[in-house]
N, C-alpha and C positions, 0 to 999 in steps of 0.2 A: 303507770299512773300519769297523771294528767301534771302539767309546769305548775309552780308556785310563783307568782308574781307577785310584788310589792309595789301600791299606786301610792300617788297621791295627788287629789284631784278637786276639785271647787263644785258645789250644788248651784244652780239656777242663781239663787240667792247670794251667789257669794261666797258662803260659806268654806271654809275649805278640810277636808276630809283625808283620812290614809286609814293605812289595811294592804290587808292581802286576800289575793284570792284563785284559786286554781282554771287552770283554762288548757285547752290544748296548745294553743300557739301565742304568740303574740298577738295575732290579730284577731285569733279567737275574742281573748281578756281584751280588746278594745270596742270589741260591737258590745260583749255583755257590760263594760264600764256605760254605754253609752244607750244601754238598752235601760242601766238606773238613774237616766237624764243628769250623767256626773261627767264634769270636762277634765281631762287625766292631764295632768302636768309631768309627769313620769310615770315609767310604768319600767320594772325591775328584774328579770327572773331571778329569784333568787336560787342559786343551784350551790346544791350540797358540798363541804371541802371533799378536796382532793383526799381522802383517809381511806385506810383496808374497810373501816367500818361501813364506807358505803356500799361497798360490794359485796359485806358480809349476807346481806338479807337474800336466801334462794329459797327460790320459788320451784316446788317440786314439779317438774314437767307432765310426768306420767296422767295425773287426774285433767287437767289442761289438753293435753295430747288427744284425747278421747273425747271430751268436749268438740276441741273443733272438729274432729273427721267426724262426729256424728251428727253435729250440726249443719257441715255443707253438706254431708247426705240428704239428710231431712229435708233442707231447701232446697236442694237440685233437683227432689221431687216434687216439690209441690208444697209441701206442708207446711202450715200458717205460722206464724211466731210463738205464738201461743201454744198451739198445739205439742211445737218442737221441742219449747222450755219445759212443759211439764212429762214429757218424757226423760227431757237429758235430766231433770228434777229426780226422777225416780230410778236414774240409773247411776247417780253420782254416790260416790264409793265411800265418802266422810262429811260428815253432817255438817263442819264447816262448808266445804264446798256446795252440800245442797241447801243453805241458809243464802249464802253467796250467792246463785243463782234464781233462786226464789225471788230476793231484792233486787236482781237487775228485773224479772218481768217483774215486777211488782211497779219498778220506776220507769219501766218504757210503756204499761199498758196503763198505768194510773195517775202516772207525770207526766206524758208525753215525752219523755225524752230520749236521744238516739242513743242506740246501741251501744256505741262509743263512749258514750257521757257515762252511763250507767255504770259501765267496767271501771273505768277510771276513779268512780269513789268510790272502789274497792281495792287499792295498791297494794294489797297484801294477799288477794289471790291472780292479781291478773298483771303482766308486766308494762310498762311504758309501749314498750317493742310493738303487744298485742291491741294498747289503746290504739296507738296510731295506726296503725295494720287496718285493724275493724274500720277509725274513723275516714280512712282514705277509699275503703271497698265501699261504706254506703255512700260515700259521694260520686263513686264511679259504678255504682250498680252492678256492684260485681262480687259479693259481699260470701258467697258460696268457695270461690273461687281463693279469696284471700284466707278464707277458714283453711283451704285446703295447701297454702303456701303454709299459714304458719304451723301447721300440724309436721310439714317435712322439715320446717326448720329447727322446729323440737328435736325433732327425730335425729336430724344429722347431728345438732350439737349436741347433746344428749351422748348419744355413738360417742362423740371425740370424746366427750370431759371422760368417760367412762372408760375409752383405752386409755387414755395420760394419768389417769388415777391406778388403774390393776398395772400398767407398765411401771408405775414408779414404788406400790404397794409392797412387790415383790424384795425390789433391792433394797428398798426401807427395814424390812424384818431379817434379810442378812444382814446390814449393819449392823441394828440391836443388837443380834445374835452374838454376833464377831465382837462384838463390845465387852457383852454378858462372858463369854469364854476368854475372854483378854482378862477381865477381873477376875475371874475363879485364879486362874493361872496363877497373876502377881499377887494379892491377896493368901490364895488357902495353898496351892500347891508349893510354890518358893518357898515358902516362911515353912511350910513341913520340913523340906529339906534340910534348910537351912536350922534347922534343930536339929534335923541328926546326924550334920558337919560338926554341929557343935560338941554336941556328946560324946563325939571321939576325936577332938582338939584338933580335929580340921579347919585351919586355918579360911577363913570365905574368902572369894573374889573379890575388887573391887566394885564391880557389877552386878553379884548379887548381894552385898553388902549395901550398895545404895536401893536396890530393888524392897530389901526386907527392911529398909530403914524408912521410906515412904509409905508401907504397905502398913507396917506402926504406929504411923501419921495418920493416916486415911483410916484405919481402926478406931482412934481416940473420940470417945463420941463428944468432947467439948468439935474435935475439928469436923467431925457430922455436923454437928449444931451449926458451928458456922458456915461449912457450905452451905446447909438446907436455908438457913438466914442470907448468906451472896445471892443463890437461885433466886431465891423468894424476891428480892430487893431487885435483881435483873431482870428480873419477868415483870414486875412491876412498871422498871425505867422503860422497858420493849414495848409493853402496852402502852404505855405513855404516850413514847415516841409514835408507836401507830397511828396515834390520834389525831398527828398533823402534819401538816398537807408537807412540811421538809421530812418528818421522821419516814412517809408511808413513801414520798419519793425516792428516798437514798435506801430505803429496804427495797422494794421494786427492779432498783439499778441493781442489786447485789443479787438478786434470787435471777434476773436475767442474763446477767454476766456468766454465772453455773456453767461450769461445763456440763455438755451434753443433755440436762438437764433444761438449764436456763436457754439453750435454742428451742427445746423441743417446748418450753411453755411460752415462749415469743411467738413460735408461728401458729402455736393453739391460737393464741390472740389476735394474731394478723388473719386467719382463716378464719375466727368467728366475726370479727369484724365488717370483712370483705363481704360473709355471707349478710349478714345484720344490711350494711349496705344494700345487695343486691334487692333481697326481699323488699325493704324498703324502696325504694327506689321503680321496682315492676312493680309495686302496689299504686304509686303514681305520690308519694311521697313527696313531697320537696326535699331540695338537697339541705336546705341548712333543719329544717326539720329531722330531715333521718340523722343528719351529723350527732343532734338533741339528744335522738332516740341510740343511740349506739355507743353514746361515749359510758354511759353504766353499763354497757355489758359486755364492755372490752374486761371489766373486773381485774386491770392493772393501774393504777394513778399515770404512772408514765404516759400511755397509750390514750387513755382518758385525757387527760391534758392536751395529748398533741391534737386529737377531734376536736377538743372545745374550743382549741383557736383554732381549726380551721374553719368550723363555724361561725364564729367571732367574724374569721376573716374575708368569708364571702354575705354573711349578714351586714358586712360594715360597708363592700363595694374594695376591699382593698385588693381579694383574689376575684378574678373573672370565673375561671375553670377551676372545676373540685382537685385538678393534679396540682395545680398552683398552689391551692391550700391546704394539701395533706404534706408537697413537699417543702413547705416553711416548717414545717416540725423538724424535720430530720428524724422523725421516728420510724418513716416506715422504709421496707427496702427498696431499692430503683425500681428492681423488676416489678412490684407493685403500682408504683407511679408511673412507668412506661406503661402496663395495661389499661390505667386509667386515663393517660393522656393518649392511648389509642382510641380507648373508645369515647373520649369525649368528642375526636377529630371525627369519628366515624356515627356518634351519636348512639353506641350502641354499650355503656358505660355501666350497666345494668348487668349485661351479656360478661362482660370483660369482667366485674367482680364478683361473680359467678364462678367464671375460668380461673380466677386466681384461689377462691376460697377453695376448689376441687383440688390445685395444684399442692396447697399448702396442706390440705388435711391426706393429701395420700404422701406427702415427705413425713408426717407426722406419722402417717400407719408405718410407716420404715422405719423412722427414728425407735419408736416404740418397739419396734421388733426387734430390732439388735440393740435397745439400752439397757435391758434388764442384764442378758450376756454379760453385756460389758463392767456393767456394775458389778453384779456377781464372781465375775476374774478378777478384778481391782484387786475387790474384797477378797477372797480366796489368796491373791497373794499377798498383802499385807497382814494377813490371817497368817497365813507361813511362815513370812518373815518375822513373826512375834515370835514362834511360836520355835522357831531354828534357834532364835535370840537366848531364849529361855534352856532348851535342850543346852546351848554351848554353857550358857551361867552354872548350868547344873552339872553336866559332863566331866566339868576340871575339878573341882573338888570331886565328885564322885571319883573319879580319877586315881587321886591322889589317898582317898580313901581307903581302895580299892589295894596302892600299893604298901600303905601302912598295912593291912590285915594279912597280906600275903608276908 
């Protein structure tokens, strides 16, 4: 979608005026200030907090995906705008999307307006990423071409989210699992037992004594009530905290920190960034532009944050070179900031985060490959060791049982 800016600005007359109004860039929102004969005394982006809520909104790829590779078809042969729309009109798979597409010809053949503008008041089908993408290819007449960069960048991210999701899906339903069999256990089986130690004045353990004396506890439905009341009130306080820009950072820091986990969804992050970059960047993108375009679809606050000031920082004149101003964050790794201070020296800065986004998503196809394993073992052995735990609680009276009846 297209910046939110906040002006405030004087008419011919003196008068003085505010508002907001959406533009691609800065400089976009100051020809159009200036195209309604208004002199802009400031002018603001107003960008969304730091919260999970910003990154909640996904835009499904797949309908998008098919758009553009049939569109830089379409064009690479010949076929007129019009023509193209009312095909891709009649090949789009949800009547949102065909209403969507409708209104952009609708506002390029009846508004006159470019390609880019059209997309951009629709931010609920089409992303920031793809505004700028489109509005950079028609100004560089290469508009076929960009269709066909963003259709692979679908593609690849797409690819990763989808292995870091089934690689992490798998070791998630062992733990429930391993959870669900840990309460049967202390709950229904001990407490069996431990009735018919009773009934033949078998004295209990210490240990299953306190097992059956919790298990009691956690039966009484006043103390359901109140867990389901803490739960409730804790999900509440988590939501809350989500909301702002401290709560969504110190959750961010914790879910990265994760072992094994928390690397493999850092360099998801670092690799879709780097790509987000590059694509931007060979579209003929400006650098504090792309920064713009990339810091929502890093979908961490951490990560987001460290882009918006490096933005910040070469919009302001304070970093010269993009390595200068990615490495004032401290967020990302050396080896990242060496590629990018290579290919700034070499001018080839595009190419280089390109080579890093490749680098990052095939350590991520490895991560992915041996963390399910590994999770799975953890699990498997602390599954055991409950499960040894219980066998011994139960074995010594059984035991002792055993020798009263002989």
């Amino acid at each position: 979608m297209s910046l939110t800016f906040a002006y405030r600005a004087r008419t011919p007359s003196g008068e003085r005026v505010a508002g907001t109004m959406r533009a691609l860039d800065r400089t976009t929102a100051l020809g159009m200030l200036r195209e309604r004969m208004l002199i802009p005394s400031s002018l603001e982006s107003t960008t969304a907090p730091l919260t999970f809520g910003r990154f909640l909104r996904r835009h499904a790829p797949a309908e998008r995906l098919a758009f553009f590779r049939a569109y830089a078809a379409l064009e690479r042969s010949g076929v007129d705008f019009s023509t193209a729309f009312e095909l891709l009109i009649g090949q789009a798979r949800t009547a949102r999307f065909r209403d969507a597409l409708s209104s952009i010809k609708a506002d390029v053949e009846r508004g006159g307006e470019k390609l880019w503008t059209a997309m951009s008041h629709r931010p609920d089908d089409f992303t920031d990423l793809e505004v700028a993408m489109v509005a950079a290819g028609e100004e560089a007449g290469n508009r076929e071409e960009i269709f066909d960069r963003l259709a692979l960048f679908l593609e690849r991210d797409e690819r990763l989210r989808k292995r870091l999701q089934s690689a992490l899906l798998y070791p998630a339903l062992v733990v429930i699992t391993a959870a669900c069999v840990c309460v049967y256990l202390f709950t229904i089986v001990v407490p069996q037992f431990a009735k018919l130690f009773v009934s033949f004045d078998v004295p209990l353990s210490p240990a299953m004594a306190a097992i059956v004396a919790v298990s009691n506890v956690a039966q009484n439905p006043l103390f359901l009530l109140g867990a389901a009341a803490a739960l409730w009130a804790a999900g509440i306080t988590v939501a809350k905290a989500l909301r702002t820009t401290e709560g969504a950072l110190a959750f961010d820091a914790l879910r990265l920190r994760l072992p094994l986990v928390g690397e493999a969804i850092r360099k998801t992050i670092v690799a879709r960034l780097c790509r987000v970059l590059a694509t931007l960047l060979q579209s003929g993108v400006n650098a504090v532009r792309a920064l713009e375009v990339a810091a929502p679809v890093a979908e961490s606050p951490l990560f987001a944050r460290a882009v918006e000031g490096a933005r910040d920082r070469i919009a302001g004149g304070v970093c010269a070179t993009l390595d200068e101003a990615l490495s004032a964050s401290q967020a990302f790794p050396p080896l990242v900031l060496g590629f990018v201070r290579v290919g700034g020296s070499a001018g080839t800065i595009p190419h280089m985060l390109a080579k890093i986004a490749e680098y990052y998503e095939e350590d991520v196809e490895s991560l992915m490959s041996a963390l399910p394993t590994l999770i799975q073992t953890a699990v498997t052995i602390g599954l055991g060791v409950i499960v040894a735990v219980i066998v011994y609680v139960v074995y010594v009276p059984l035991a002792q049982l055993g020798t009263g009846i002989r």
